[in-house]
C-alpha positions in Angstrom: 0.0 0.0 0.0 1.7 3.3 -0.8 0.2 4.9 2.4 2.6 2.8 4.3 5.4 2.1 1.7 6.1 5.9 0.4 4.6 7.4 4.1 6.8 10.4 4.9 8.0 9.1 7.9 9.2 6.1 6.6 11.4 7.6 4.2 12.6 10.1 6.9 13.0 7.2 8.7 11.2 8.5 12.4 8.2 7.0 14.2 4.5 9.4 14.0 4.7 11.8 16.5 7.8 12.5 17.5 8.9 15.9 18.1 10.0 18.8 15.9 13.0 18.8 17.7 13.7 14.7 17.1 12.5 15.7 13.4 15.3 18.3 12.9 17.7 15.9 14.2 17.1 13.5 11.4 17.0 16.1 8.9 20.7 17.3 9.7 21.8 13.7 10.3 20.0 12.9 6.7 22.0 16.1 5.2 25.3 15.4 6.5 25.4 11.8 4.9 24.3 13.5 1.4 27.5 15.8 1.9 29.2 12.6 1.5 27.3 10.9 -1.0 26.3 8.3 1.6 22.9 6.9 1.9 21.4 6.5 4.9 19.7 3.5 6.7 16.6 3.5 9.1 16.0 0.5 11.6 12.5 1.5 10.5 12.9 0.2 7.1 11.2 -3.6 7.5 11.9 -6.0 6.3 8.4 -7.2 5.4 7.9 -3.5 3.5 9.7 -2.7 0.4 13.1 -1.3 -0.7 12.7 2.6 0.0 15.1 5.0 -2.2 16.4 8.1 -0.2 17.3 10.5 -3.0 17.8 14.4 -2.0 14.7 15.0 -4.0 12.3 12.4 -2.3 14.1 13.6 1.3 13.1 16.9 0.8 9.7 16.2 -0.4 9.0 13.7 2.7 10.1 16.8 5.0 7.5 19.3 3.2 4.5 16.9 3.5 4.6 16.9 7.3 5.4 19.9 7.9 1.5 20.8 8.5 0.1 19.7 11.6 -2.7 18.5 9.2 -0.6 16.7 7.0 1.2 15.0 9.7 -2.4 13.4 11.2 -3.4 12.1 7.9 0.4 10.7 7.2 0.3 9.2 10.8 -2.6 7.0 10.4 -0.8 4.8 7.8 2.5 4.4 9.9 3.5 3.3 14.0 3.6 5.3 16.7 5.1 4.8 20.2 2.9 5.5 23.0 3.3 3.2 25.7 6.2 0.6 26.6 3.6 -2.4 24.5 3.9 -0.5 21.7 7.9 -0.1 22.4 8.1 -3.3 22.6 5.8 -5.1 20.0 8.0 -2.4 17.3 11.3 -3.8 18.5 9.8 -7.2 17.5 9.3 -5.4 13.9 12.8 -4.3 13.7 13.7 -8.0 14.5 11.4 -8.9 11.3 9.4 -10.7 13.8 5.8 -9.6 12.8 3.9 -12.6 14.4 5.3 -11.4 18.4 4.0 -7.8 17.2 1.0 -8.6 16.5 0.3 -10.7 19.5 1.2 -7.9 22.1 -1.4 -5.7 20.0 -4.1 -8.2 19.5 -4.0 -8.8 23.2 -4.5 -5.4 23.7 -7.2 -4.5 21.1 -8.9 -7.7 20.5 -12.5 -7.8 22.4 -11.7 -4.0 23.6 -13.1 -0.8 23.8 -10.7 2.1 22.9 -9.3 4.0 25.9 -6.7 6.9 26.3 -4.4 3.6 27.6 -4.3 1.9 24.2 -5.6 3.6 21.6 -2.2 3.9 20.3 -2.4 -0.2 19.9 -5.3 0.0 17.6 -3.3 2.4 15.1 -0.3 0.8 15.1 -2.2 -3.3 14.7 -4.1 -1.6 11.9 -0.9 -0.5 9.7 0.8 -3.4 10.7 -2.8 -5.4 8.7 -2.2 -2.9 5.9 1.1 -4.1 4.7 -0.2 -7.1 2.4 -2.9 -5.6 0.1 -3.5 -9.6 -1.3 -4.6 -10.7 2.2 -8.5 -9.7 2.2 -9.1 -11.0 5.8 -6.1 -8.8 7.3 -7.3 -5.2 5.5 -10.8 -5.7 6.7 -9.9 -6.1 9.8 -7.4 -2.8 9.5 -10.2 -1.2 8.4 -12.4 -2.0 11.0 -9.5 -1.0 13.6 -9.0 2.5 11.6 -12.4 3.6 11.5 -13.5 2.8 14.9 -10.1 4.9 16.1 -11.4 7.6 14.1 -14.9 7.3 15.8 -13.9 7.3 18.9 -14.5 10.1 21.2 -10.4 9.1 22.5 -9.6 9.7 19.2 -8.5 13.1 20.1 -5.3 11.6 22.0 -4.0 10.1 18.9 -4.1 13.1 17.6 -2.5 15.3 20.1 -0.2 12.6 20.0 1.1 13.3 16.2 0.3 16.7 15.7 -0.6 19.4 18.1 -3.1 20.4 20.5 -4.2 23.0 18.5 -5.4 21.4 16.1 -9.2 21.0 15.5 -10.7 17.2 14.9 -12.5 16.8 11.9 -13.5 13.0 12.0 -15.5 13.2 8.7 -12.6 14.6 6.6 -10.0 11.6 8.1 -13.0 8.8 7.3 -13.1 10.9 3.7 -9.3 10.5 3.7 -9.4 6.6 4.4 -11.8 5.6 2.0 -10.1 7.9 -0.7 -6.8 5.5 -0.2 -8.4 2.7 -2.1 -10.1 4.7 -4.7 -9.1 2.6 -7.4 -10.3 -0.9 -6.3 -13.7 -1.6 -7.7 -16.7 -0.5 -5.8 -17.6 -4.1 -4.7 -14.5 -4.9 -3.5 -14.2 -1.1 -1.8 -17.0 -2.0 0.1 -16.7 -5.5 1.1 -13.1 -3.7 2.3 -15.3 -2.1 5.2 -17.8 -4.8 5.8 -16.5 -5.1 9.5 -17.0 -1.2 10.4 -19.7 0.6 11.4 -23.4 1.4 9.9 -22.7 4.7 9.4 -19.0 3.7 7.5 -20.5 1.2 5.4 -23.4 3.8 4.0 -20.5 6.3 3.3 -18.8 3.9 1.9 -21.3 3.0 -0.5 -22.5 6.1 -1.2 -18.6 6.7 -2.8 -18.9 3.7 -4.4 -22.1 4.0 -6.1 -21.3 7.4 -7.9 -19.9 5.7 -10.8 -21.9 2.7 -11.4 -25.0 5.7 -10.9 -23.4 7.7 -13.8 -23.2 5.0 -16.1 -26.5 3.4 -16.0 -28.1 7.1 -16.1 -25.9 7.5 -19.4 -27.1 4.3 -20.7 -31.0 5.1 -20.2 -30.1 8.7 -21.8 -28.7 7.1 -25.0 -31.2 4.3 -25.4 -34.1 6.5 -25.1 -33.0 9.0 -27.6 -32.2 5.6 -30.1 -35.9 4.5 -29.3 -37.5 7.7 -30.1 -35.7 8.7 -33.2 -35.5 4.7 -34.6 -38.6 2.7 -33.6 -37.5 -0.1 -35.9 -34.4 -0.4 -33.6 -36.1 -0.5 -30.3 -35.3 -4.1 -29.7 -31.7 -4.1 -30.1 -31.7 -0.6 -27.9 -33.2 -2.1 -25.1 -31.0 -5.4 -25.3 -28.2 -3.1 -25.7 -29.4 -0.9 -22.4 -30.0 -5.0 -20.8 -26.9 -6.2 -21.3 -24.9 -3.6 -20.2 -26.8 -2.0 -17.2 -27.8 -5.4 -15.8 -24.2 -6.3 -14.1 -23.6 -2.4 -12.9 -27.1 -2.7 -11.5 -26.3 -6.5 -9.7 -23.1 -4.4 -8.4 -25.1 -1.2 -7.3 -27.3 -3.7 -5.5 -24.6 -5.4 -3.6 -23.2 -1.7 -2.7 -26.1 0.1 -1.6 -28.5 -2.5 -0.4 -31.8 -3.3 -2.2 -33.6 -1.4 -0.1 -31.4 2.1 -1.2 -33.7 4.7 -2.9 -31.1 5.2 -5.8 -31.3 1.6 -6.6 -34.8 1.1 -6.6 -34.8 3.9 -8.9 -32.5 3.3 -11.6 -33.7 -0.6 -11.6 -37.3 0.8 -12.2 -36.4 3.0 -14.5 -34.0 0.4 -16.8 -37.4 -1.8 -16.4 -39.6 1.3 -17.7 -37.6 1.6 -20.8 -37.2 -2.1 -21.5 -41.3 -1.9 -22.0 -41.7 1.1 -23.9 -38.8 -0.5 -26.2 -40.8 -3.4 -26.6 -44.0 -1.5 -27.3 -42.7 1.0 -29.5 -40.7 -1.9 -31.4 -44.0 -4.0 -31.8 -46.4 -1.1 -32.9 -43.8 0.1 -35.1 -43.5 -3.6 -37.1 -46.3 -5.5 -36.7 -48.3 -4.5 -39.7 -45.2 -4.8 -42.0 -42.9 -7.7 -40.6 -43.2 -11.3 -42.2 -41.7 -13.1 -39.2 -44.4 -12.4 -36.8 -43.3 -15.0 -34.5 -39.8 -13.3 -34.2 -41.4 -10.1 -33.8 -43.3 -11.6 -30.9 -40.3 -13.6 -29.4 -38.0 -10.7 -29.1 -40.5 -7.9 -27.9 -41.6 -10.6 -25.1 -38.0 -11.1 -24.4 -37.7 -7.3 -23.4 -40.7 -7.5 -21.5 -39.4 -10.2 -19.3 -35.9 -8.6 -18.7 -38.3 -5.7 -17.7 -40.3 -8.1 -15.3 -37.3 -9.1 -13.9 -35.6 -5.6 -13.1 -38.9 -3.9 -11.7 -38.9 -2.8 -8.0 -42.1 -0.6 -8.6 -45.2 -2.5 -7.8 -46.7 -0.5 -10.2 -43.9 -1.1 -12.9 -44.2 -5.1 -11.8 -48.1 -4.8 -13.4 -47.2 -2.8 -16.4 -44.8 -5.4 -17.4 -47.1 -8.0 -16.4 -50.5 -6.4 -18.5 -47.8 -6.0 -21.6 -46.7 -9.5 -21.3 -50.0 -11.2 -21.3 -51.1 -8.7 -24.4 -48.4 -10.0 -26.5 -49.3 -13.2 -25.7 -52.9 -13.0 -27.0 -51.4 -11.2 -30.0 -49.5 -14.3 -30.9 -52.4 -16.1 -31.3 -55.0 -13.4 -32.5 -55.9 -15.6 -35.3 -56.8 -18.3 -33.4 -58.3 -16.3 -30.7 -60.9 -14.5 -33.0 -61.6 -18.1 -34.9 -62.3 -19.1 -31.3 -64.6 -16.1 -30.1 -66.0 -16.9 -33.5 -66.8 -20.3 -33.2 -67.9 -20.1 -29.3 -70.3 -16.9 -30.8 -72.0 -19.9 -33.8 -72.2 -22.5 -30.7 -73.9 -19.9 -28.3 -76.5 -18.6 -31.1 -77.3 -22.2 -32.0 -78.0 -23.0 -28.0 -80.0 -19.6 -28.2 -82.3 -20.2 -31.6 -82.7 -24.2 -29.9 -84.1 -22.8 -26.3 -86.6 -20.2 -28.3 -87.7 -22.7 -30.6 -88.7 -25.5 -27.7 -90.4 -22.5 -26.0 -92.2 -21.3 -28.7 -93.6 -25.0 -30.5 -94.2 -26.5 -26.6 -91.3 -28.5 -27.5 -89.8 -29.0 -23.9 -90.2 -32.7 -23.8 -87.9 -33.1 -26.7 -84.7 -31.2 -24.9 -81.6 -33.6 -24.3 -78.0 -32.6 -24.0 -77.9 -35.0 -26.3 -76.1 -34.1 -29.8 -78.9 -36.5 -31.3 -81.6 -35.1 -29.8 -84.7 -34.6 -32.0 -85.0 -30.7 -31.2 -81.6 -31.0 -32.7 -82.6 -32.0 -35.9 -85.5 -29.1 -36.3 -83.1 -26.4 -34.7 -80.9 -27.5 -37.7 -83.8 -26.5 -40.2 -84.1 -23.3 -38.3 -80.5 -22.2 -38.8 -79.4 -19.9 -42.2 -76.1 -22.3 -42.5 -75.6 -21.0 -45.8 -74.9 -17.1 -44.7 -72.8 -18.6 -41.3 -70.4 -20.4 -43.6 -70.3 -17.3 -46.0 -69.1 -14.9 -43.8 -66.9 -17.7 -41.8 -65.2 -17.9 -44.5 -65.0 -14.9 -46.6 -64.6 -12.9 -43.6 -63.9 -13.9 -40.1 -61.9 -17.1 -40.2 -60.1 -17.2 -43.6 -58.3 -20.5 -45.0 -55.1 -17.5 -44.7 -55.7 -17.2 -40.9 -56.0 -21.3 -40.8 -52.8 -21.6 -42.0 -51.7 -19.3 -39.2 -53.6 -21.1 -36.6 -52.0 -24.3 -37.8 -48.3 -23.2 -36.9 -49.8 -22.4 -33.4 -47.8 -23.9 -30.4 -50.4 -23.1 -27.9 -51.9 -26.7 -27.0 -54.8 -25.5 -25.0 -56.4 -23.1 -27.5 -56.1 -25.3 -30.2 -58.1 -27.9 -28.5 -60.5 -25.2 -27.8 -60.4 -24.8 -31.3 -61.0 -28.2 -32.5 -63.6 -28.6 -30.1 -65.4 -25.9 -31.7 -64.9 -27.0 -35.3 -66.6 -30.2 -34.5 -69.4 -29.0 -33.0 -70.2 -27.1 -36.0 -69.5 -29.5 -38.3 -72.3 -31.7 -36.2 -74.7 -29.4 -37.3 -73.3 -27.9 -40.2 -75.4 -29.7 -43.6 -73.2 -32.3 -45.5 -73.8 -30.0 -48.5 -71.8 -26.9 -46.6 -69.2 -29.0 -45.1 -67.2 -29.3 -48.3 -66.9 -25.6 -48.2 -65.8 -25.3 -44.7 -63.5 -28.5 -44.4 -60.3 -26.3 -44.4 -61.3 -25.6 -40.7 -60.3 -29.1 -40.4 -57.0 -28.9 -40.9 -55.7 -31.6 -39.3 -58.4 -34.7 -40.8 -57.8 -32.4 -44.3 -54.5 -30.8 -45.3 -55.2 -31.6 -48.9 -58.7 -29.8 -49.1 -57.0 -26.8 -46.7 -54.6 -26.0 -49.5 -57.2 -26.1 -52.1 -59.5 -24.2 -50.3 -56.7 -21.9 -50.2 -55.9 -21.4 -53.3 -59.6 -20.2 -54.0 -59.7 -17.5 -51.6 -61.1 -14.5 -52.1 -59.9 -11.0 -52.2 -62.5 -9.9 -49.4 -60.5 -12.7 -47.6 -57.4 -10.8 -48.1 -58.7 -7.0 -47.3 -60.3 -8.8 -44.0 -56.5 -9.5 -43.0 -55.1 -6.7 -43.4 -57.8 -4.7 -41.6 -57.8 -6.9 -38.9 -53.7 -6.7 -38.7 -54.3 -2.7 -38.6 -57.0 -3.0 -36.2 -54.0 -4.9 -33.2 -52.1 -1.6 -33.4 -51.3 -0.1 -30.2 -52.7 -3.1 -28.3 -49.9 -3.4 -26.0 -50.2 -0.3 -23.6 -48.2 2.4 -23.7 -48.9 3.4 -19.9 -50.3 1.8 -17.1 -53.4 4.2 -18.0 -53.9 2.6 -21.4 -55.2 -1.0 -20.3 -58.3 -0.4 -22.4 -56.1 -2.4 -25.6 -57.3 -5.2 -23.5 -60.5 -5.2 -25.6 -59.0 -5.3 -28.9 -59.8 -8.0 -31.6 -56.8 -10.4 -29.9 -58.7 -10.4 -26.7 -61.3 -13.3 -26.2 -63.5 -11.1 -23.7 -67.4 -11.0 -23.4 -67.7 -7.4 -25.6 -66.1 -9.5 -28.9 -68.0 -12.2 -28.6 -71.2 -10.4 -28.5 -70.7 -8.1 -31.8 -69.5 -11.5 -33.4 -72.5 -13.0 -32.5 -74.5 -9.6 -33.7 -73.1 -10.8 -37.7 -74.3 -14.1 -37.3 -77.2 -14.3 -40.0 -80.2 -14.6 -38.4 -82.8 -17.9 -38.1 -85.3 -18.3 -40.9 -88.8 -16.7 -39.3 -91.3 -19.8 -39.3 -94.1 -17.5 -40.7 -92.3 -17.3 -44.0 -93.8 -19.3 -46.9 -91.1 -18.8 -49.5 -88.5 -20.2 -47.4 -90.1 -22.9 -45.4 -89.1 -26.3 -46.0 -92.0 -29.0 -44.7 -90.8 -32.7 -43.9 -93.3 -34.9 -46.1 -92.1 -37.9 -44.4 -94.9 -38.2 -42.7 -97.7 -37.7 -45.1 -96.1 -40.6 -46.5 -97.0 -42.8 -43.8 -100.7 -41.9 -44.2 -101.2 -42.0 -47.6 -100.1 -45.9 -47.3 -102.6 -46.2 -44.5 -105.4 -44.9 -46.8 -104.7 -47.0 -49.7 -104.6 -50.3 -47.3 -108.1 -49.4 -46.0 -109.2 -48.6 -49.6 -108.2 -51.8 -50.9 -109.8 -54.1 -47.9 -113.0 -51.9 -48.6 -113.4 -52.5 -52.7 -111.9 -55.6 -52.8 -112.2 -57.4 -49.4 -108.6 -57.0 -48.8 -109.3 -57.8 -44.7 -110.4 -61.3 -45.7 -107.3 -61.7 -47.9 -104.6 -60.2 -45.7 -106.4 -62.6 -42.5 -106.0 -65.5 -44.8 -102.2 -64.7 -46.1 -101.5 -64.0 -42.0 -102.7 -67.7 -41.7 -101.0 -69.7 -43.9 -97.8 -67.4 -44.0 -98.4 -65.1 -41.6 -94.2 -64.5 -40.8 -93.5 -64.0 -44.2 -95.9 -61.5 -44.4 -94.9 -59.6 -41.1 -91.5 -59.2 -42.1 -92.5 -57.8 -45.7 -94.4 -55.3 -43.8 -91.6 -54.5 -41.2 -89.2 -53.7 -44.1 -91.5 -52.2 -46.2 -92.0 -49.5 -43.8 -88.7 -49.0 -43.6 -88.5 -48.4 -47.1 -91.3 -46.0 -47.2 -89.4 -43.8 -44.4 -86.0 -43.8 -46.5 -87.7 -42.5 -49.8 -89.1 -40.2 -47.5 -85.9 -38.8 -46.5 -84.3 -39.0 -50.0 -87.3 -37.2 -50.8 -86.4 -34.3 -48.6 -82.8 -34.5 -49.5 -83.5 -33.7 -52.9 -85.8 -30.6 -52.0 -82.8 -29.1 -50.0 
């Protein structure tokens, strides 16, 4: 330490506080050697210390710094003084280059110990002693820890009367200033794990010197990356990785030096956080209408958001992140969020036209949850599948979006999804389902492409409105939470003004559009032509006669002729759809 190896009294080669008149005495002695070009030699040197060079230049210089009572108490507090017969003897042991007998007689002294007027020299001279290995962490904490308490001390005022003069006034902040300033090149961690053994008070001053540059840095980061954001949108993302990368260890070291608690480092953590979302949401509103990699798009603005999530001290920063990061999320998968609302909308207006029309015909007894349930099949008749499938396709869920959907790695909408899709097609007529199979995507990749292919340019305008429309859906500020009920979001509002374009059931008062099921009138006009028969040509007495000698046969002829009769009824109706 060059406190200790180029200390002023070293080189003079005189113990802290001696006398003016023991100084000039070493001066001449030092002067009259020079007049004979002989170097001279101080039992003082140490052998555990380093070579000292005595040049005329360096003398003279030594003299001149200590020539200030001031000077001399700074000086003093990196060097040995000689107070009481221990510290006589434990420096006798030094000049013997026996340092572990020194530090004994001190230790014993100052170990466990409060500092009196009786040994307060012992806790100055153990401390240098520490000081003289700067690669021995242990030993300069603990000369820390003796320095600074001597400084603290209200007997601290002996020590120095003791090496400089009675006149002169204590100023224990400027000699804790002066300590910490020796070791103002080490980096701030180490600085302060340096005085991790000293007082509350020491350790906050400490770290309050520490912190001014990692402070300045990080505050000259957020200054350039914000003015990159603003003027460059498009380069938001690699501004705020940029801001990430290098703030994020001068941060973990700011921590460590102030404490998390520390008003500046909740601060500047909340603030890197605050500009690691508005990167991400400038950089997304600035792309997503023009990028073809959406999913990178997505990827790296969510990846800013959660370097954000993980810097924020602000509870109210914690949330902004939080709100951002589940927006993007349902941007991913708009597509197959607003096939989803879509679908859910179809199933809900089908349950809806199915309740009304069991109310309205006194239908009640035929409601089941089954899917096969006769009110089923007239609800069916009810529904105008043909303008459902229209707009399904040519407008809300394209075979474009599909293809999207596809590629989606969310497991638990897509089975949503599916779910839907089946329902419909449950219902949906066999002569529609052609049209809509590319819903199907994963029974019927071949008719998906094809369907494709035959798109039409509604299809395409749809998209591209519906890409301008998610714009600004991640929020800008914690006051703009309202893009929570855009077109990505699957919330109550969307799925009512979906349901509001569904094309609405056929009115049963309509004559033009009402389709009767003649099945039935079938089954009576068979009945009248039996009873016809048995009246003009005695059929009764015939059929009792045929039940008599092959009455089976005849049964099952009449079983599966009525079975007959009801299938040409239903091809019948088939036809007439």
């Amino acid at each position: 330490m060059k406190s200790i190896n180029n200390n002023p009294y070293r080189i003079i080669g005189i113990l802290a506080g001696a006398t003016e008149k023991e100084l000039q005495q070493r001066k001449s002695k030092i002067q009259a050697y020079a007049r004979i070009n002989k170097s001279i030699d101080s039992e003082l040197d140490f052998s555990f210390l380093p070579f000292v060079e005595r040049t005329p230049t360096v003398i003279e210089q030594a003299f001149s710094s200590i020539e200030q009572a001031q000077d001399r108490l700074d000086h003093a507090l990196f060097w040995f003084v000689n107070a009481t017969p221990m510290d006589a003897m434990a420096i006798d042991y030094l000049k013997k280059g026996d340092i572990q007998k020194a530090e004994e007689i001190w230790e014993r002294i100052t170990e466990g110990k409060e500092i009196t007027p009786k040994n307060f020299s012992a806790f100055a001279n153990l401390g240098t002693l520490y000081l003289r290995n700067e690669n021995d962490q242990r030993a300069l904490q603990k000369a820390m820890a003796l320095k600074t308490k001597l400084i603290e001390s209200e007997n601290f005022i002996h020590f120095v009367h003791l090496v400089a003069d009675q006149t002169l006034s204590v100023d224990k902040q400027r000699q804790l200033n002066n300590l910490i300033v020796q070791w103002g090149t080490i980096p701030a961690q180490s600085l302060v794990a340096l005085f991790a053994g000293c007082s509350d008070a020491i350790r906050q001053q400490v770290g309050k010197k520490a912190s001014q540059e990692p402070i300045h840095k990080i505050e000259t980061l957020l200054e350039k990356v914000e003015k990159k954001r603003r003027e460059d949108p498009e380069a938001a993302y690699k501004a705020g990785k940029h801001l990430y990368t290098n703030a994020k260890d001068v941060l973990i070291q700011l921590k460590y030096t102030l404490g998390a608690t520390d008003l500046n480092y909740k601060r500047l953590s909340d603030a890197i956080a605050k500009e690691l979302i508005q990167c991400s949401v400038d950089y997304i509103n600035e792309l997503q209408d023009e990028v073809v990699d959406e999913q990178k798009l997505f990827s790296e603005g969510m990846e800013l958001l959660q370097w954000a999530k993980s810097l924020a001290v602000n509870n109210l920063t914690k949330e902004r992140a939080q709100e951002n990061i589940k927006t993007l999320e349902r941007m991913k998968e708009r597509e197959l969020n607003r096939a989803i609302n879509l679908l859910e909308s179809v199933k809900e207006h089908y349950i809806e036209a199915r309740n009304t029309l069991l109310r309205q015909q006194g239908l009640a007894s035929l409601v089941s949850s089954s899917e096969d349930s006769p009110a089923n099949f007239i609800v069916d008749q009810s529904i105008n599948w043909e303008g459902i499938s229209s707009m399904i396709r040519n407008e809300m869920v394209t075979p474009q979006m599909v293809l999207k959907i596809k590629n989606s790695k969310n497991t638990e909408l897509l089975d949503e999804y599916k779910k839907l899709v089946n329902f419909l097609f449950k219902h949906l007529p066999s002569g529609l389902q052609y049209r809509m199979e590319y819903l199907r995507y994963w029974q019927t990749t071949s008719s998906t492409q094809r369907s494709t292919s035959s798109s039409t340019p509604t299809a395409q305008r749809t998209t591209s409105s519906s890409s301008t429309a998610q714009r600004n859906t991640v929020s800008n500020t914690t006051a703009q939470r309202s893009t929570s009920s855009t077109t990505t979001q699957r919330t109550t509002s969307s799925a009512t003004s979906t349901q509001k374009s569904i094309p609405p059931q056929k009115s049963k008062s309509s004559t033009t559009e009402e389709k009767t099921d003649y099945s039935w009138w079938i089954y009576i006009g068979v009945i009248a032509i039996i009873g016809f028969l048995s009246y003009v040509f005695d059929f009764w007495e015939i059929l009792i006669k045929i039940f008599f000698v092959g009455g089976a046969m005849i049964g099952m002829l009449i079983f599966f002729g009525t079975i007959i009769l009801g299938l040409i009824g239903h091809i019948i109706k088939l036809f007439e759809k």
